[in-house]
C-alpha positions in Angstrom: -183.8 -8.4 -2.3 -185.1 -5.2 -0.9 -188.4 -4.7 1.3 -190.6 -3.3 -1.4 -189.4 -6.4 -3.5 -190.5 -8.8 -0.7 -193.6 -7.5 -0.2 -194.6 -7.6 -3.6 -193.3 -11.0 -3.5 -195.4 -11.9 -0.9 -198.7 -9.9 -2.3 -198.2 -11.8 -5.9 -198.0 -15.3 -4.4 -201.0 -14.4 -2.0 -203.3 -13.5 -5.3 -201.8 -16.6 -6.9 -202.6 -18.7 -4.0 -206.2 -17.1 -4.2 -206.8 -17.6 -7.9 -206.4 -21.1 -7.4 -208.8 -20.9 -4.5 -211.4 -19.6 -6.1 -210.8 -21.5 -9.5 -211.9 -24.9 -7.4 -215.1 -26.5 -8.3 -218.3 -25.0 -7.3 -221.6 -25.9 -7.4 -225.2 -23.6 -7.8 -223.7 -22.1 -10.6 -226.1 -22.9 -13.9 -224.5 -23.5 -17.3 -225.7 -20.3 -19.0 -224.3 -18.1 -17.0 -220.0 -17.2 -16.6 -218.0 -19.4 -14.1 -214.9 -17.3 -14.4 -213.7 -13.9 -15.9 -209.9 -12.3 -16.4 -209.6 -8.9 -16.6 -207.4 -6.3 -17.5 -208.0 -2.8 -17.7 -206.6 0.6 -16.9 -208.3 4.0 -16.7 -207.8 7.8 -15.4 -207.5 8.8 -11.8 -208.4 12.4 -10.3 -206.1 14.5 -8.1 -206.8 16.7 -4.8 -205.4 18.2 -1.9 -203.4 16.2 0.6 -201.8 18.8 3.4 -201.0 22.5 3.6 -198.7 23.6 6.3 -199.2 27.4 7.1 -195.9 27.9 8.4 -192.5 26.6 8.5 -189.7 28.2 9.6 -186.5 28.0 7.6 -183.0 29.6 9.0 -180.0 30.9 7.0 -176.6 31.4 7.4 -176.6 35.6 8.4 -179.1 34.0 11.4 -182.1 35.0 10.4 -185.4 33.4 9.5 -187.7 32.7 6.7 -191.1 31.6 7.0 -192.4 29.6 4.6 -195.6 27.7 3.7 -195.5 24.2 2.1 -198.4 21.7 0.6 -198.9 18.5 -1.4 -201.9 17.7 -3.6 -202.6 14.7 -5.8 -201.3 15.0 -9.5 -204.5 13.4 -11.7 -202.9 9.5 -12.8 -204.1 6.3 -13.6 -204.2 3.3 -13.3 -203.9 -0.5 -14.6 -205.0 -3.9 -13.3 -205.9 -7.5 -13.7 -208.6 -9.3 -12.1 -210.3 -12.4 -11.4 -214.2 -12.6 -10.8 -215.8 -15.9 -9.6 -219.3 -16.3 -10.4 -220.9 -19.0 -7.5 -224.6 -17.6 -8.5 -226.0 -15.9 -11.6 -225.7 -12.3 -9.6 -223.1 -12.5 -6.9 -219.6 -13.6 -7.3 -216.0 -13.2 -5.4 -213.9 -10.7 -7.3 -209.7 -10.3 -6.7 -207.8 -7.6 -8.4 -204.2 -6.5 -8.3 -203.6 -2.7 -9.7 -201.0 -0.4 -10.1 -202.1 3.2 -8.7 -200.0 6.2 -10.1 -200.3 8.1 -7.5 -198.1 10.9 -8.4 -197.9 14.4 -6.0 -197.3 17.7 -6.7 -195.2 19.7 -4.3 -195.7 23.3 -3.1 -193.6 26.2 -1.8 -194.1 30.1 -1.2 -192.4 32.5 1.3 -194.6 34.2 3.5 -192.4 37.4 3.3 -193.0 40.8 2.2 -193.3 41.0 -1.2 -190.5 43.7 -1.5 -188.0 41.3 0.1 -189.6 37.7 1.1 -186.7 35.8 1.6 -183.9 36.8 4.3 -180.4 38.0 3.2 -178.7 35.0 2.2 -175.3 35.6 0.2 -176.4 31.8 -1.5 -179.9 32.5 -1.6 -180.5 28.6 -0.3 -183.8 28.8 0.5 -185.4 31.2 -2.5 -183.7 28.7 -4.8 -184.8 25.4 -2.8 -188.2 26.8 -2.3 -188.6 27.5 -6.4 -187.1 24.0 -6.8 -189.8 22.6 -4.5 -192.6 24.8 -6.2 -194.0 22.7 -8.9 -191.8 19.5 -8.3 -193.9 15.9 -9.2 -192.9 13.5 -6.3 -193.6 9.4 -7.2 -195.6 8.5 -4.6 -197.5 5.7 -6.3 -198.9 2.4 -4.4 -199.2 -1.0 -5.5 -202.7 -2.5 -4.2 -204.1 -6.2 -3.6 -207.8 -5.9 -3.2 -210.4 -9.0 -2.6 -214.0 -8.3 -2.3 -217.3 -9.2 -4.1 -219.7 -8.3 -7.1 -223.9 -8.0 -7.4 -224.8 -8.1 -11.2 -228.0 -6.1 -11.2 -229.1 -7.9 -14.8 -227.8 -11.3 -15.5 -229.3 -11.2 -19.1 -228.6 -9.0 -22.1 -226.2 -7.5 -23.6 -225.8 -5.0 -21.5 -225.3 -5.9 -17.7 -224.8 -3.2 -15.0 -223.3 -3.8 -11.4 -221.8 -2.7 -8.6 -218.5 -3.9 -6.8 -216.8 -3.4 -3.3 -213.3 -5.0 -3.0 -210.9 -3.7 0.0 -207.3 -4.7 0.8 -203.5 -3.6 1.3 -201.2 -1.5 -0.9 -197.2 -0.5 -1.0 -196.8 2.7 -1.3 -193.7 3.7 -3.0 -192.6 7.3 -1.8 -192.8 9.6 1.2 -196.1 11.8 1.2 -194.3 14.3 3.6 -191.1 15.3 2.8 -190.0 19.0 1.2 -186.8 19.6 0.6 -185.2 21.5 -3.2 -181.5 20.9 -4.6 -179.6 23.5 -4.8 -176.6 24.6 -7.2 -173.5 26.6 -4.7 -172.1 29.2 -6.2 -168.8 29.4 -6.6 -167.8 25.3 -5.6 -164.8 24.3 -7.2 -165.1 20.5 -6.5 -166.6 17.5 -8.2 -170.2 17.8 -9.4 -171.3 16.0 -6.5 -170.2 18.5 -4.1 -171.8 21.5 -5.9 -175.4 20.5 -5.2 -177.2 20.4 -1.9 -179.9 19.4 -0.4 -182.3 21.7 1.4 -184.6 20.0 3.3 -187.6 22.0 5.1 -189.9 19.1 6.1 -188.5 15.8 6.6 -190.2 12.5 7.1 -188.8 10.4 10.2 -190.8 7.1 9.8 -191.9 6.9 6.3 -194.8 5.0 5.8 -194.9 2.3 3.4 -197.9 0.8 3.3 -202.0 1.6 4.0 -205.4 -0.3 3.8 -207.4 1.0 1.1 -211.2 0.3 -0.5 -213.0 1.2 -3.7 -216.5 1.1 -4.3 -217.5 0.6 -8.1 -220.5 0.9 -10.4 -220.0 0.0 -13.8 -221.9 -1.8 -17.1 -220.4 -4.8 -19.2 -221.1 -4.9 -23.0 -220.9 -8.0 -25.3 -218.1 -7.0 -27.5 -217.6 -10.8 -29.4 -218.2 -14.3 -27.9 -216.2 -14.8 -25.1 -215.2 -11.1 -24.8 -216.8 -8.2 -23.2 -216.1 -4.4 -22.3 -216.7 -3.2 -19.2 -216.7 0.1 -17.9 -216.6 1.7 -14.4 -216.3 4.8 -11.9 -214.5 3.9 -9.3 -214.2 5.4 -5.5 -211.2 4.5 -4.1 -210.5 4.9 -0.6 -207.7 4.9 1.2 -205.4 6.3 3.9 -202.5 8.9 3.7 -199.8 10.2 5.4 -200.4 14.1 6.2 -198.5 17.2 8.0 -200.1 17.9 11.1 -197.4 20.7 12.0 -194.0 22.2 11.6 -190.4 20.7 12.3 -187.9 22.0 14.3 -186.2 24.5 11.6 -183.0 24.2 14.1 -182.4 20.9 13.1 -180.5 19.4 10.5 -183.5 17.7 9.5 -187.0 19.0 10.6 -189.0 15.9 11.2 -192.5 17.2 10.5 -195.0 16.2 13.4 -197.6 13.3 10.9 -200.7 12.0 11.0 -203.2 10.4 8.6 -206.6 11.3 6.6 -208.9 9.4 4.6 -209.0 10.7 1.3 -211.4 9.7 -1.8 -209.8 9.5 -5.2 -211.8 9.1 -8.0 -211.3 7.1 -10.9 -213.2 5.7 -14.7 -211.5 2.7 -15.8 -212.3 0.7 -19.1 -211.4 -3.3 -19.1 -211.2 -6.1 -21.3 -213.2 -9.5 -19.7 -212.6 -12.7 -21.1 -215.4 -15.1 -20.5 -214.3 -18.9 -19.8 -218.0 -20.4 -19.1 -218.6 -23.7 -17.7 -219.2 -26.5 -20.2 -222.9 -28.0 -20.2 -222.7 -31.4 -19.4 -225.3 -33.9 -20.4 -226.3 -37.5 -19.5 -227.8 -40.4 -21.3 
């Protein structure tokens, strides 16, 4: 079983573990008003900038160098998720959701040559044809997320309830945020398929990060769609922290481990979701 595998291992038993937590018998909360609610929903994410690196220097085989600038934004994505929300009171209630973020990056690439000539003389041309393989390429950096937190209904009545929710926790994230590097095709190879293609790598990433903390902050309204059922729909701010270029790599390297940091970065998100009610069943005494 690979890392990734065990980790998500671990993060599904944890929510389990929670469920039945919270699923034990509580007491304040009145019989008009829902114990328990499953969720699922899914909804749009938007993109953004991530890191732009000025210059990096990339050398060919005449000696010379080219100088280069990369980036990485956010592609816009979505996402999907089930949920749990515990009601102890009529307003406030424990809420644990496990999502899927598609993440997904765009990768950048333009020579900082003159625009008669901007790549050095290269009898390949490895890094004009890595660089426009680069330009344009969607990378799968997408993260996983386990999130607990809490919800304040502003209006427990109605059929029309608005209310805001902060839930923070961990994610897996499931590709490097820093690495450039383009496949090339070499002219003129005359062995197997394998050995025609190559990898160019300009930026490469020397401790990949695979996981970060993350929080999103929600407002959102639920509607009565049929007993036991409601929509509900939400803008989400989710926060979280990413892997970023802080500077170039050694272009004399084989790979050019890109000096890395971290920012904060705010993604923004409208999801829709199904709840299903389960309410608690008045009991009476005689």
């Amino acid at each position: 079983m690979t890392p990734h595998r065990v980790r998500g291992s671990v993060l599904v038993a944890a929510a389990l573990a929670a469920l039945a937590a919270l699923a034990s018998p509580v007491a304040a909360q009145s019989p008009e008003h829902p114990l328990l609610i499953l969720s699922m929903g899914a909804g749009y994410v938007t993109g953004g900038g991530i890191w732009r690196l000025d210059r990096q220097y990339a050398g060919v085989s005449t000696g010379e160098v080219d100088s280069l600038t990369l980036s990485r934004r956010f592609r816009p994505g979505f996402t999907v998720g089930v949920g749990a929300t515990l009601f102890r009171s009529p307003r406030f209630a424990y809420t644990l959701e496990i999502s899927f973020l598609g993440l997904t990056t765009e990768s950048r690439c333009a020579s900082l040559g003159p625009v008669a000539s901007p790549y050095a003389f290269d009898s390949q041309d490895i890094n004009r044809r890595a660089c426009e393989d680069i330009q344009g390429k969607s990378i799968p950096t997408n993260a996983a997320a386990f999130q607990l937190g809490g919800t304040w209904r502003i209006v427990t009545q109605g059929l029309v309830q608005p209310y805001v929710r902060l839930v923070a926790g961990a994610a897996i994230l499931g590709g490097s945020f820093i690495e450039a590097s383009g496949r090339v095709f070499l002219q003129g190879a005359i062995d197997s398929l394998d050995s025609q293609t190559r990898a160019r790598v300009f930026l490469a990433d020397q401790n990949r990060r695979e996981t970060t903390l993350l929080a999103t902050l929600a407002a959102g309204v639920t509607l009565e769609a049929a007993p036991g059922y409601r929509l509900r729909f939400e803008a989400r701010d989710i926060v979280t922290r990413i892997p970023t270029v802080t500077g170039p790599g050694n272009h004399t390297e084989l790979e050019p481990f890109a000096q890395v940091g971290s920012r904060t970065v705010h993604l923004l998100a409208l999801t829709v979701a199904l709840d299903l009610v389960l309410e608690r069943q008045r009991t009476r005494r005689y």
